[in-house]
C-alpha positions as CSV (number, residue, x, y, z in Angstrom):
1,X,-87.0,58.9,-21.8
2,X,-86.7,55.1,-22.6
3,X,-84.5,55.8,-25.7
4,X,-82.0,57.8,-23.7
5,X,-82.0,55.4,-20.5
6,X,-81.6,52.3,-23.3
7,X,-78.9,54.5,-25.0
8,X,-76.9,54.9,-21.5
9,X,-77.0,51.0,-20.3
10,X,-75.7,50.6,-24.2
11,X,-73.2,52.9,-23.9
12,X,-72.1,51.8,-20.6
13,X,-71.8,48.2,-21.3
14,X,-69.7,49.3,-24.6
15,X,-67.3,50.5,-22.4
16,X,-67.0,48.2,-19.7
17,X,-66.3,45.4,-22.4
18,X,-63.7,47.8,-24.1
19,X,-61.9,47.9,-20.4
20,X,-62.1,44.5,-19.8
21,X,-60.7,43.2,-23.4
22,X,-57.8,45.7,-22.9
23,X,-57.2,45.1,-19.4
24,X,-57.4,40.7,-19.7
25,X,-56.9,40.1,-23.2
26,X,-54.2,42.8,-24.6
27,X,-52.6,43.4,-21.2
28,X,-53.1,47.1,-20.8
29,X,-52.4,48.8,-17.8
30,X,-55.1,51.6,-16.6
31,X,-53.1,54.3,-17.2
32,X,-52.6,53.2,-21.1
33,X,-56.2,52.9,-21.0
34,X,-56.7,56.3,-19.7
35,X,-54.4,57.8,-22.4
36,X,-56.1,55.9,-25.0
37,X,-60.2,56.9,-24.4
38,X,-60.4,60.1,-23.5
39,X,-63.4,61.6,-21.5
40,X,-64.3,58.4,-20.1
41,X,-61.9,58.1,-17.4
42,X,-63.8,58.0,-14.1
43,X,-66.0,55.0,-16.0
44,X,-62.8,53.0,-16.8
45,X,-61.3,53.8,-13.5
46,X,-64.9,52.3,-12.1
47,X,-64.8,49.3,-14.7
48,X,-60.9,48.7,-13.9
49,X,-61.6,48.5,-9.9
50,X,-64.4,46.4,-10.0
51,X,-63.0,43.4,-12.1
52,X,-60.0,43.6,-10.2
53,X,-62.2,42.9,-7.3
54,X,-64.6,40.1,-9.0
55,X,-60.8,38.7,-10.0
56,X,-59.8,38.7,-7.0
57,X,-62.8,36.6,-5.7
58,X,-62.9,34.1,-8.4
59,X,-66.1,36.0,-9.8
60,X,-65.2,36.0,-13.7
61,X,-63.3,32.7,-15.2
């Protein structure tokens, strides 16, 4: 049970640093992202809305 729980947060933090490279450093909107990683979509919609918001309140310089 620890492998697959260790093999989620991994996973998960893969993806949220895929979202935020493409969304900050290459300038992509959500919609390429969408089109580009298929099957994740409701994480990178997640990932998307949540930096916007730690953006928006000066969370991540």
């Amino acid at each position: 049970m620890r492998k697959i729980i260790t093999g989620i947060i991994s996973e998960a933090s893969g993806i949220a640093t895929w979202v935020y490279v493409q969304k900050y450093e290459k300038h992509k909107t959500l919609d390429e992202m969408l089109q580009e990683w298929h099957g994740t979509g409701q994480f990178i919609i997640v990932m998307d809305t949540w930096f916007e918001e730690l953006m928006a309140d000066g969370g991540i310089t």
